[in-house]
C-alpha positions in Angstrom: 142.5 150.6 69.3 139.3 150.7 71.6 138.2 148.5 69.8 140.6 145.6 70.4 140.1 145.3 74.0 136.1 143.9 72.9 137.5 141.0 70.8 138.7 138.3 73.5 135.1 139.6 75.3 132.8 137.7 72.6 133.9 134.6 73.2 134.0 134.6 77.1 130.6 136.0 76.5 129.4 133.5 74.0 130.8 130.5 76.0 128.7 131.9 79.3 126.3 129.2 79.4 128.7 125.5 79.1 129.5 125.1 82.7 132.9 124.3 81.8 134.2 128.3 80.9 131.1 129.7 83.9 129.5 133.2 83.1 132.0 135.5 84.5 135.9 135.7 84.0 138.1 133.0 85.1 138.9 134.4 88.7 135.1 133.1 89.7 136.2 129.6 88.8 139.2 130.1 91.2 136.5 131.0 94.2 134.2 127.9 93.4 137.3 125.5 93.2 138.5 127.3 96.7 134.7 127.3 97.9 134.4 123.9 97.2 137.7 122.5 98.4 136.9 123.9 101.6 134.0 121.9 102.2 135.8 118.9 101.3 138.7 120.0 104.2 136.0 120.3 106.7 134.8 116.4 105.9 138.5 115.0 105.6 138.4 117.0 109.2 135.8 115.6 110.4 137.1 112.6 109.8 140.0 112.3 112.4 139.1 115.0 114.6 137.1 112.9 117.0 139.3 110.2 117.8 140.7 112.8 120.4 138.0 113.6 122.2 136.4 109.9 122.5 137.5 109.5 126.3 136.2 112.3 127.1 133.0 111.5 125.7 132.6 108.5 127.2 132.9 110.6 130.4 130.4 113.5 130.1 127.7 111.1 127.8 128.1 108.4 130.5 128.3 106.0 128.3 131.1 103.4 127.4 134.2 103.6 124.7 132.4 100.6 123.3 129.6 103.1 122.2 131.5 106.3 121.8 133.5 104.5 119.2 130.8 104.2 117.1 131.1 108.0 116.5 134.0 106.9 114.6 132.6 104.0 112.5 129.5 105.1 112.2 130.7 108.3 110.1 132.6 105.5 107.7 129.6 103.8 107.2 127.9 107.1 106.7 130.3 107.1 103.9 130.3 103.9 102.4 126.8 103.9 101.8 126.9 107.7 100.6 130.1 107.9 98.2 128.5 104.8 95.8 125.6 106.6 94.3 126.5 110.3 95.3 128.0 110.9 92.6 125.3 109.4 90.2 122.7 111.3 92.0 124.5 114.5 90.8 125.0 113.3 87.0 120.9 113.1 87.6 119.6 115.8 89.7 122.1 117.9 88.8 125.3 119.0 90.6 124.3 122.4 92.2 121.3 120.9 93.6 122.7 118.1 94.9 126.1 119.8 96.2 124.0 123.0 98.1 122.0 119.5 99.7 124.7 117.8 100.8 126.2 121.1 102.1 123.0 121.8 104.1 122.7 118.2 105.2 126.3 118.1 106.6 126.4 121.7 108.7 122.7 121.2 110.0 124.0 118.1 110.8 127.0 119.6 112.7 124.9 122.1 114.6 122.5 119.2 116.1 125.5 117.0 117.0 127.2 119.9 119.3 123.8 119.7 120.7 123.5 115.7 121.4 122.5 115.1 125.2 122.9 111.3 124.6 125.6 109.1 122.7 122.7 107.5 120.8 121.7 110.8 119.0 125.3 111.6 118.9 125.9 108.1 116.6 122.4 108.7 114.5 123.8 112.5 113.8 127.2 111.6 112.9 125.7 109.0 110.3 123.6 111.8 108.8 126.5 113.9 108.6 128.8 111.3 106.9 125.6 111.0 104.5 126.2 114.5 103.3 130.0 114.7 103.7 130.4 111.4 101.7 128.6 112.9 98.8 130.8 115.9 98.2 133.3 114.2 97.3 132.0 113.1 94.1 130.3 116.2 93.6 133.2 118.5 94.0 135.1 115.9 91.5 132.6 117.0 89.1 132.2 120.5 89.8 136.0 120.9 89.0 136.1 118.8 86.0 133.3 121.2 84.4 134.9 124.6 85.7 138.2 123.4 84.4 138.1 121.7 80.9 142.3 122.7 80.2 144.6 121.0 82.7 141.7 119.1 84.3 144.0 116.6 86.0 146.1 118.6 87.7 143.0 120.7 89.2 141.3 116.9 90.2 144.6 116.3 92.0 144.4 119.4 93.8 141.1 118.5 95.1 142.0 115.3 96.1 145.6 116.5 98.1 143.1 118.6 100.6 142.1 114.9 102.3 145.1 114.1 103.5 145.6 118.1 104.7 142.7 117.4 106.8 144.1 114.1 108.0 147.3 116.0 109.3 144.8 119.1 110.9 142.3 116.7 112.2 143.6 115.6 115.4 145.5 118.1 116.7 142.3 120.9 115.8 140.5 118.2 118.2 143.1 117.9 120.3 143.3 121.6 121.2 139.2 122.0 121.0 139.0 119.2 123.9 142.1 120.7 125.6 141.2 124.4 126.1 137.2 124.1 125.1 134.3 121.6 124.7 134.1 118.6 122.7 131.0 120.1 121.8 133.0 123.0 119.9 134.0 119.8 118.0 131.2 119.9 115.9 130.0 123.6 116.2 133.3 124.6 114.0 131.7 123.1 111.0 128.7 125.9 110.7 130.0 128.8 110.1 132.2 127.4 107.5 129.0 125.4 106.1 127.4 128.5 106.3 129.8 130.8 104.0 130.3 127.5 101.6 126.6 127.0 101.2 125.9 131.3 100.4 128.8 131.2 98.1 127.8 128.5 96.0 124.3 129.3 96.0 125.5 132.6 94.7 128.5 131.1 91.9 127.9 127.7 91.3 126.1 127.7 87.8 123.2 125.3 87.2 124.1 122.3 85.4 122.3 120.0 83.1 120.4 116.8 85.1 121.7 113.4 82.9 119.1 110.6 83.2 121.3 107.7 84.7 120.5 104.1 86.7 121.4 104.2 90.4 122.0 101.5 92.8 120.0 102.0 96.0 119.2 98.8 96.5 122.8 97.7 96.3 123.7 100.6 98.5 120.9 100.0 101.3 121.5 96.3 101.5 125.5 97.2 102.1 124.8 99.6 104.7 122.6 97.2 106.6 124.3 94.6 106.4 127.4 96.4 107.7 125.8 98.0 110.0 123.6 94.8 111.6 127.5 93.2 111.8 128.2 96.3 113.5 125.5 96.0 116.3 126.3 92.0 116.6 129.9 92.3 117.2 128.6 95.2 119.8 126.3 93.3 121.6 129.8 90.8 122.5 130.9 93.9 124.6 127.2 94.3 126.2 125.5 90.9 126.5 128.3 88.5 126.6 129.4 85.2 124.0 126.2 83.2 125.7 123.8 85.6 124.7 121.9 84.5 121.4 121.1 88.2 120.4 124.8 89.0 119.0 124.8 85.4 116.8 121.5 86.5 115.9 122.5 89.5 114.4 126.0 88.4 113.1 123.4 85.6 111.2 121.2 88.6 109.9 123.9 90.4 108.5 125.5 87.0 106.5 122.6 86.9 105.4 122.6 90.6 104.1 125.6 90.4 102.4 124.3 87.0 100.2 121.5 89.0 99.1 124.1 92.1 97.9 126.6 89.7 96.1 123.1 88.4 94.7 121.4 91.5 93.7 125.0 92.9 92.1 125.5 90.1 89.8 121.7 91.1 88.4 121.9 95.4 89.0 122.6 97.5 86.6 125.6 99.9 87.0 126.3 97.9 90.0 128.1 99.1 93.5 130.4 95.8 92.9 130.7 95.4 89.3 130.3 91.8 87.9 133.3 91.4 85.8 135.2 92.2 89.3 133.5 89.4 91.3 134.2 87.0 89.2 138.1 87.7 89.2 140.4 85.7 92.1 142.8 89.0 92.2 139.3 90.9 92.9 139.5 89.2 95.9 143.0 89.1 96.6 143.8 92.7 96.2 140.8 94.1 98.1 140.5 91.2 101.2 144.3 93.2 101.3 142.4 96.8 101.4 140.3 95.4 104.2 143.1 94.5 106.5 145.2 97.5 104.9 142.2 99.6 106.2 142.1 97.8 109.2 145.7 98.1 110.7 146.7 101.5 108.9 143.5 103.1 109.8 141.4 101.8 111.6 143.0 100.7 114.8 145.0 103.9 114.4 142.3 105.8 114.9 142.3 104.3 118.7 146.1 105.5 119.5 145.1 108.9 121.0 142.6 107.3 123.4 145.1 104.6 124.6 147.8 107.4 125.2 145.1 109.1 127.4 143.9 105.7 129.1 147.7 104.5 129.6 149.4 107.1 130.1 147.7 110.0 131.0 148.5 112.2 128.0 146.2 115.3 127.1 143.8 115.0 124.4 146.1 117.7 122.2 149.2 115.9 123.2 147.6 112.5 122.2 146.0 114.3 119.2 149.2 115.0 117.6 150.4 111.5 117.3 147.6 111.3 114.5 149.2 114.3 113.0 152.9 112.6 113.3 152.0 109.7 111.4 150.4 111.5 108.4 154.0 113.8 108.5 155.5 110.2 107.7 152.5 109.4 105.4 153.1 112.2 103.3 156.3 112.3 103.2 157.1 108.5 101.9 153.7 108.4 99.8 155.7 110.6 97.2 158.6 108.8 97.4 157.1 105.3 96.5 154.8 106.9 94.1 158.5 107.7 92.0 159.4 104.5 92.5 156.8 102.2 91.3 157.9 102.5 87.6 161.2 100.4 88.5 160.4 98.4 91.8 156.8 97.2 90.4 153.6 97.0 93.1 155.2 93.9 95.4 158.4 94.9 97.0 157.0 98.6 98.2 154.3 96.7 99.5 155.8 93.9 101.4 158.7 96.6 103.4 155.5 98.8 103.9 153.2 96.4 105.6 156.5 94.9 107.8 157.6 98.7 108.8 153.8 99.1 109.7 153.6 96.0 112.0 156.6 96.7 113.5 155.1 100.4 114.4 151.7 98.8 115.8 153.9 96.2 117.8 155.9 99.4 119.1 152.6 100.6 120.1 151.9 98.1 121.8 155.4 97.2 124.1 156.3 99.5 127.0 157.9 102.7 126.6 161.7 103.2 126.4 161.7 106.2 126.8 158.9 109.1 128.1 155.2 108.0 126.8 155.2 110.7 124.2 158.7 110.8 122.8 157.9 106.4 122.3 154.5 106.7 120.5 155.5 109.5 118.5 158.6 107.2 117.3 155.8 105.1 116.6 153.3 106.5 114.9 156.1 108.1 112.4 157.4 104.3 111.6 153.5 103.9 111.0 153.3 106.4 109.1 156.1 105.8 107.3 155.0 102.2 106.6 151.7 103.6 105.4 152.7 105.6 103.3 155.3 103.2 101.7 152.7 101.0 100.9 149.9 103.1 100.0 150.5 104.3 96.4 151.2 100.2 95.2 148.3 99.0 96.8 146.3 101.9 95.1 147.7 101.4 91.8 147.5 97.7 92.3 143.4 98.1 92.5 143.5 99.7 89.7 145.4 97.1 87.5 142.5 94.9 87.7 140.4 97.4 85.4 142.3 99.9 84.0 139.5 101.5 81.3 137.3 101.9 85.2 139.9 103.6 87.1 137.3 105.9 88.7 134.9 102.9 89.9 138.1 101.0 91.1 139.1 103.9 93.0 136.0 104.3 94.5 135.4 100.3 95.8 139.1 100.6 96.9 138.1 103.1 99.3 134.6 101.1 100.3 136.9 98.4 101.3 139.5 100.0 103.4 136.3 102.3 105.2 135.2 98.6 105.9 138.5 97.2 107.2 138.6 100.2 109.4 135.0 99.9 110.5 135.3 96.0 111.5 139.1 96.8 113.3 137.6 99.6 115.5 134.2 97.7 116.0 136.4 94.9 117.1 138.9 97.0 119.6 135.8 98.4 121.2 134.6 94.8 121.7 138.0 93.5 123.2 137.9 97.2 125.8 134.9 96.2 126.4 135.2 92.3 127.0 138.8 92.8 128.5 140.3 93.0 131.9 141.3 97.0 131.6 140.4 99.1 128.7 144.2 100.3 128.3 145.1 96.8 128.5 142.9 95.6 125.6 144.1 98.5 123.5 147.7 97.3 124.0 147.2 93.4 122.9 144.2 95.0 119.8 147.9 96.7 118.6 149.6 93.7 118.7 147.4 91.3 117.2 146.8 93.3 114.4 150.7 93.5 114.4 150.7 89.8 113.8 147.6 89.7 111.6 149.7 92.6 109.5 152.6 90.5 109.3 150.5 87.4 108.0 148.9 88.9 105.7 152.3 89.1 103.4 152.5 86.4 101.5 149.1 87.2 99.9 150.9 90.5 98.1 152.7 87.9 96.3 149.6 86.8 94.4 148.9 91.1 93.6 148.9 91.5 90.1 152.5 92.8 88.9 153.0 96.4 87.3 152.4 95.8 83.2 155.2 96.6 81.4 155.1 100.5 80.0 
């Protein structure tokens, strides 16, 4: 009888060393998974939370929106150049190592940006901190996967539900940090959680084995500069003016950075942008869609809270819960159309999403009705709900195109909506800049994008259809 007790002991011993079953009883699995998913909260946070507090940045940084927006884009980029090879960097260096550095890299990060005396070490900080935020993504993808061999899926999909979580927490956290605090407290938040994620792992996570694979820095350098030199271009409209040669200068440079990426993918191995992709025409249909799907549903979004501040006066927690309204309609639509595919196909959820989201950005964009709040809170739910309507075809869609790669597919998908949102907000900041009034601008960026939105419709048409079950 004592004896029995010892039996299911010999094989949790015996399977201590595979990371999959860890050293200990399953209950330290459960406080890596937590440990880890916290750190991805904090980046999805990170994310949104400081679209809030960009007018009041522009204030005490005495500086312009045109550069405070780049605390926005700046952290996509971050993250575009990061999430390509983060993940193969872990397969080769192995994951502990590489999840404690990206850990480290993100809070120290953190800590220096709440110290930032000038916009442009603000920007260079909150690229260093997208560097390691982008790569724990991937890492904490693969943590999970070798902690939990038995319902793997259904652990993956937890991880991934915690970004949009942080999407909903984002703003308003900002919002109420700005409100009541400093936006310095902004980034402070991040290190003591850093700080408890980084001991715990150190202490749990169990070494795992290094896996001798190719990775693409080249690819992943020339992207970066090329987006970023496009970046500074369209940025120098806002500063130097259409007759200046420096921003056509630059606009040329970059061109010319993204001929030599296309180039050097169609010759790399384990490519960013694989070949068999670039040489399909729905390659290009589905993702130039991303990019503008990016662009409206994200990007200029991410502007909303500052123009209810510039316009109407609103406080950064009231205009920080607009964010947080949308991704209420996000979420709750996104489930909805994900039931539906099976018998609508990709198109038709598509085509009423994208039409319910212009119509939200051209609300946006009109005169209230009603009291300033009440009227973009009506729309940034029909945003939201527009968003989330066409968000789960448009994913599925992508991955059509390659359906043995659904991981790489995934991945590019989310490289070109980051881009989308990174040229929409680069070229808002332009137009406030350029523009007779910065509220002003804001208003007609909403409605263009409205239009653009709108226009982009009949591509969907040419999206490749649902195969049959």
């Amino acid at each position: 009888m004592r004896e029995a007790p010892e039996k299911p002991a010999e094989p949790a011993a015996s399977a201590a060393a595979p990371p999959p079953e860890g050293e200990g009883p399953g209950r330290r699995r459960f406080i890596i998974f937590a440990t880890a998913s916290s750190a991805i909260l904090m980046v999805s946070i990170d994310g949104t939370i400081v679209a809030t507090a960009l007018h009041t940045l522009t204030r005490e940084l005495h500086t312009s929106l045109t550069w405070s927006t780049w605390t926005i884009t700046v952290y996509q980029l971050g993250q575009i150049v990061s999430l390509p090879i983060a993940g193969r960097l872990s397969d080769s260096l192995g994951r502990r190592r590489m999840f404690l550095a990206y850990v480290t890299v993100f809070t120290l990060s953190s800590l220096l940006a709440g110290f930032a005396t000038s916009i442009y070490v603000l920007i260079a900080l909150r690229f260093t901190q997208a560097l390691g935020g982008g790569g724990l993504m991937p890492s904490t993808m693969g943590v999970v996967a070798d902690l939990f061999t038995r319902d793997r899926d259904r652990w993956l999909g937890l991880v991934t539900s915690f970004f949009p979580v942080g999407a909903l927490l984002g703003p308003t956290l900002g919002g109420f940090i700005v409100t009541y605090s400093t936006w310095r407290a902004i980034f402070f938040i991040n290190v003591p959680v850093g700080v408890v994620v980084l001991l715990l792992l150190l202490l749990l996570l169990p070494p795992a084995r290094a896996v001798r694979v190719r990775i693409d820095l080249p690819g992943a350098g020339l992207l970066g500069a090329a987006l970023l030199t496009v970046m500074f271009g369209l940025n120098q409209f806002a500063d130097r003016g259409v007759r200046s040669p420096l921003p056509w200068s630059l606009l040329a440079g970059g061109a010319v950075l993204v001929a030599a990426f296309l180039r050097h993918e169609r010759r790399a191995e384990q490519a960013i942008l694989p070949p068999a992709l670039l040489r399909r025409p729905a390659f290009a249909v589905v993702n130039g869609i991303n990019i503008v799907y990016g662009a409206a549903a994200f990007g200029v979004f991410t502007l909303v809270p500052t123009y209810a501040q510039l316009a109407y006066g609103l406080t950064p927690l009231a205009a920080g819960s607009l964010l947080s309204v949308r991704a209420i309609g996000m979420a709750g639509l996104s489930v909805t159309s994900s039931m539906l595919l099976r018998r609508v196909g990709y198109r038709a959820p598509m085509v009423l999403g994208f039409l319910i989201l212009a119509a939200g950005l051209l609300l946006i964009s009109l005169p209230p009705a009603t009291g300033p709040f009440t009227w973009l809170g009506i729309s940034a739910l029909v945003c939201g709900v527009g968003v989330g309507i066409a968000g789960p075809p448009s994913n599925n869609a992508a991955v059509q195109l390659m359906p043995d790669q659904v991981a790489a597919i995934s991945g590019l998908r989310a490289m070109f909506r980051q881009t989308g949102g990174i040229i929409a907000i680069t070229l808002a900041a332009v137009a406030v800049g350029s523009g007779p009034g910065e509220a002003q601008a804001l208003s007609r960026v909403f409605l263009v994008f409205a239009i653009l939105t709108v226009l982009l419709v009949p591509l969907i048409f040419r999206v490749p259809e649902r195969s049959a079950a």
